[in-house]
Residue frames relative to the residue before (quaternion, step in Angstrom):
aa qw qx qy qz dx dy dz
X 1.0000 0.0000 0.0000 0.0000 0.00 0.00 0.00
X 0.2552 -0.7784 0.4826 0.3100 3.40 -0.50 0.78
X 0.5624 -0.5922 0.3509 0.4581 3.74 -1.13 0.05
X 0.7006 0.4027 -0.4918 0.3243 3.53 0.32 0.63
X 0.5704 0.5152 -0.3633 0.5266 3.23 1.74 0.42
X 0.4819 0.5920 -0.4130 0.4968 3.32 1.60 0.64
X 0.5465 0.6336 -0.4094 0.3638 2.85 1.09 -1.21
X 0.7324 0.5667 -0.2239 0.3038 3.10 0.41 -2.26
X 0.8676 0.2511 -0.3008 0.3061 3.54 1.14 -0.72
X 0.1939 0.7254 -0.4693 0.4647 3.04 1.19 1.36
X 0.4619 0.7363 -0.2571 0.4224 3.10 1.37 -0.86
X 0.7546 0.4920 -0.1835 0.3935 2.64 0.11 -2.38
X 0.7233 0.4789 -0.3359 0.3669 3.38 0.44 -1.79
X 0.7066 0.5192 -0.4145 0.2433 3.46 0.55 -1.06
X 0.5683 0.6539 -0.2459 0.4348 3.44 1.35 -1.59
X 0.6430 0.5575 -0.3215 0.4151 4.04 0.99 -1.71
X 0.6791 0.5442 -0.2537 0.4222 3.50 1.31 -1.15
X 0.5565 0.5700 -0.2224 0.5621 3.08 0.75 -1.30
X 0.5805 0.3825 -0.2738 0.6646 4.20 0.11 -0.47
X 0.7967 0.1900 -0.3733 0.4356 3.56 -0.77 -0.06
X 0.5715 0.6228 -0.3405 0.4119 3.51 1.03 -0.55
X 0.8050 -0.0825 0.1074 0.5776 3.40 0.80 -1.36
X 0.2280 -0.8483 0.4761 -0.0414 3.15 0.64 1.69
X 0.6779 0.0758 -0.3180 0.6585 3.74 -1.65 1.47
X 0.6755 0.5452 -0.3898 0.3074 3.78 -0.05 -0.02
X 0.7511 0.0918 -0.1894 0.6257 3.94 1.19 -0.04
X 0.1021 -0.7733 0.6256 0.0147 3.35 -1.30 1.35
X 0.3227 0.7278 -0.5692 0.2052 3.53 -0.32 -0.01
X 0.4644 -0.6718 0.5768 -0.0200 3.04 -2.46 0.40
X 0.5936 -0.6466 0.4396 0.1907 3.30 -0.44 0.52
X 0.0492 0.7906 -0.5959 -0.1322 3.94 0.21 0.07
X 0.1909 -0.8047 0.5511 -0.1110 3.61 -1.13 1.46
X 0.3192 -0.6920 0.6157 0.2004 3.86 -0.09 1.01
X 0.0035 -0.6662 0.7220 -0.1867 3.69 -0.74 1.24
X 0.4227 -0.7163 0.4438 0.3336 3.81 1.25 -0.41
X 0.5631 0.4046 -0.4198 0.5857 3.60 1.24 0.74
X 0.5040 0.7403 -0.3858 0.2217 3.52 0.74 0.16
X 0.3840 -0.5213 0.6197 0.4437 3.84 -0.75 -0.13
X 0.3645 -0.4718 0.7662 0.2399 4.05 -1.81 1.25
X 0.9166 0.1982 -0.3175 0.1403 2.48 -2.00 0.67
X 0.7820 0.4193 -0.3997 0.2301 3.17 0.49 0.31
X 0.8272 -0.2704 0.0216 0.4921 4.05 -0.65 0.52
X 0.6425 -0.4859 0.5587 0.1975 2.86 -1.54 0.28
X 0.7064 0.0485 0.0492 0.7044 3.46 1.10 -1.00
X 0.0277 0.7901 -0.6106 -0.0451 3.39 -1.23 0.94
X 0.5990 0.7438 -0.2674 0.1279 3.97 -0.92 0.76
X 0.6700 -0.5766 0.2684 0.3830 3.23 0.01 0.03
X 0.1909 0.8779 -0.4346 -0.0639 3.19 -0.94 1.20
X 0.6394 -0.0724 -0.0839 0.7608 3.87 -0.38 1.51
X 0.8085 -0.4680 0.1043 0.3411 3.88 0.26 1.58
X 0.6127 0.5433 -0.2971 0.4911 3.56 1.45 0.19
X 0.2249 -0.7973 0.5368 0.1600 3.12 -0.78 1.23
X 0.2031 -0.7839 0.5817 -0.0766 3.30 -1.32 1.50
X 0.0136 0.5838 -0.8111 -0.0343 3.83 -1.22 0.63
X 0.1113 0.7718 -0.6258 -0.0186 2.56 -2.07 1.15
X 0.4176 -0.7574 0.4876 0.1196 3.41 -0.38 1.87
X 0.4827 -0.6049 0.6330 0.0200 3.58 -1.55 1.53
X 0.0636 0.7566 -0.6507 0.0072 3.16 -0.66 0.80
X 0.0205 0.8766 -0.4718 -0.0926 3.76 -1.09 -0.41
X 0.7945 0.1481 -0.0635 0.5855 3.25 -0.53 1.03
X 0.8048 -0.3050 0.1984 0.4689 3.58 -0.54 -0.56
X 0.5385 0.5242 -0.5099 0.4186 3.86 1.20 -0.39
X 0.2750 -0.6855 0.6728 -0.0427 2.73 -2.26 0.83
X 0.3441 -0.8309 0.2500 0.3587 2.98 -0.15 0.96
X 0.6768 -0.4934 0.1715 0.5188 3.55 -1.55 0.25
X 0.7257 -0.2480 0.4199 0.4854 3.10 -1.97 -1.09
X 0.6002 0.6384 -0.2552 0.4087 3.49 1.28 -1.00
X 0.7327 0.4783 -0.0969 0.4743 3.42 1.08 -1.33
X 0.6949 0.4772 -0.2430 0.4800 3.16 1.60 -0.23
X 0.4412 0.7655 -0.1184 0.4532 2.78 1.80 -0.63
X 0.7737 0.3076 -0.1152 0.5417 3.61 0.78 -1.82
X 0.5142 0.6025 -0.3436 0.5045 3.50 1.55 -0.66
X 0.5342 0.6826 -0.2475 0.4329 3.49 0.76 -0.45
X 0.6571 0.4167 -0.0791 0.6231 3.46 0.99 -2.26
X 0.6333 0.3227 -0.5135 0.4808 3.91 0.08 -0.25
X 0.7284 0.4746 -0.3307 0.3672 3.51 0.05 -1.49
X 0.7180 0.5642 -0.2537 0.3192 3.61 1.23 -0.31
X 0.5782 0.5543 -0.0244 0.5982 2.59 2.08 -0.63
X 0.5554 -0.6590 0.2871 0.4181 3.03 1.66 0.15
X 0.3940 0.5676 -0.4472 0.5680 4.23 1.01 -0.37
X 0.3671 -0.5997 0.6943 0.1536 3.03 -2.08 0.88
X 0.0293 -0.7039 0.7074 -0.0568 3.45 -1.40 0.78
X 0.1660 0.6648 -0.7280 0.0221 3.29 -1.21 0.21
X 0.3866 -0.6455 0.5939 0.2850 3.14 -2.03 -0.23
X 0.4620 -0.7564 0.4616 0.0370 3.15 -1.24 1.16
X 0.8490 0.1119 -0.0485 0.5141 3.73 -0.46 0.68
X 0.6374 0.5356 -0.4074 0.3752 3.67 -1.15 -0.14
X 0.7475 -0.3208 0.2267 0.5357 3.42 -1.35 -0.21
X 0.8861 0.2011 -0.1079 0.4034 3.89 0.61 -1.25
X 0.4897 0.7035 -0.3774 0.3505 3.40 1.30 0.30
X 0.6281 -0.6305 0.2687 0.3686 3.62 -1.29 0.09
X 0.3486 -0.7839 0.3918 0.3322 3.38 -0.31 0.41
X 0.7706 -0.3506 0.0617 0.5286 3.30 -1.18 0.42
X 0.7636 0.5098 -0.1586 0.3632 3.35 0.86 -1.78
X 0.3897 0.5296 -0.4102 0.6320 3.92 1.51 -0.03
X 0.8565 0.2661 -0.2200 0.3837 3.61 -0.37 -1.16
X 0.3981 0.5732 -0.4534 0.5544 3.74 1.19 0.29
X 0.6736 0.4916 -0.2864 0.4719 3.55 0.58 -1.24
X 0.7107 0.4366 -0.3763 0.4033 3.43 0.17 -0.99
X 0.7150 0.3955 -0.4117 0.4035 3.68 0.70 -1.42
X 0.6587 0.5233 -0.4213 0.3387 3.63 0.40 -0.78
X 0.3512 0.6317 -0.4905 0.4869 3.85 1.48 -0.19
X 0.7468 0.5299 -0.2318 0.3282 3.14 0.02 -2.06
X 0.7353 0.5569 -0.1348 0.3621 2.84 0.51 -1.76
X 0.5957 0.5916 0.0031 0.5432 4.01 1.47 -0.92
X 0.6943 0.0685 -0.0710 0.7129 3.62 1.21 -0.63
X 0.1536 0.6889 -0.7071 -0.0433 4.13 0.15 0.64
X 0.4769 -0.4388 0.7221 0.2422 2.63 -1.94 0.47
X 0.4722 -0.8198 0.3150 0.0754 3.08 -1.44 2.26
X 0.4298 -0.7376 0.2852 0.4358 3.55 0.07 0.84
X 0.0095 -0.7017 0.7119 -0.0284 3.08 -2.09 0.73
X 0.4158 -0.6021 0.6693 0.1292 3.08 -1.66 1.43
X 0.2391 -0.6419 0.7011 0.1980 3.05 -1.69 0.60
């Protein structure tokens, strides 16, 4: 397994936990290079307790691109939370726990359009 496919399943575990914890409250997807995809965006995309979140995988010493910094930007501009997970400057497991359990603690109250 390489160490950014560790990273990623750190992810998983954290996200699998999270879900049983506060259950209907995180949705999201996986984003997979298949070579039809759009570059640059997360690793994990969706929605948590009504906030919409990408989070980019990093590992070891990579950083992400110009591209990845770029779309991270357009959510956070758009209001959506993003951050970057793992590697030399990213959050670590126990930072990005915090944040979802924020999220997850203050949803935004549902509405139908």
């Amino acid at each position: 397994m390489t160490p950014e496919a560790s990273q990623k399943a750190l992810l998983t575990r954290l996200l699998n936990r999270l879900k049983a914890e506060y259950p209907d409250m995180i949705e999201g997807f996986k984003m997979v290079e298949t070579g039809r995809s759009t570059n640059g965006y997360g690793d994990w995309i969706g929605c948590v307790a009504g906030y919409f979140v990408h989070i980019e995988v990093k590992a070891g010493k990579n950083k992400p691109t110009a591209l990845q910094l770029h779309r991270r930007a357009c959510v956070i501009t758009a209001r959506g939370r993003a951050c970057i997970f793992g590697g030399e400057n990213g959050l670590t497991v126990e930072e990005l726990e915090k944040c979802l359990k924020t999220l997850l603690e203050n949803p935004i109250p549902f509405q139908v359009w």
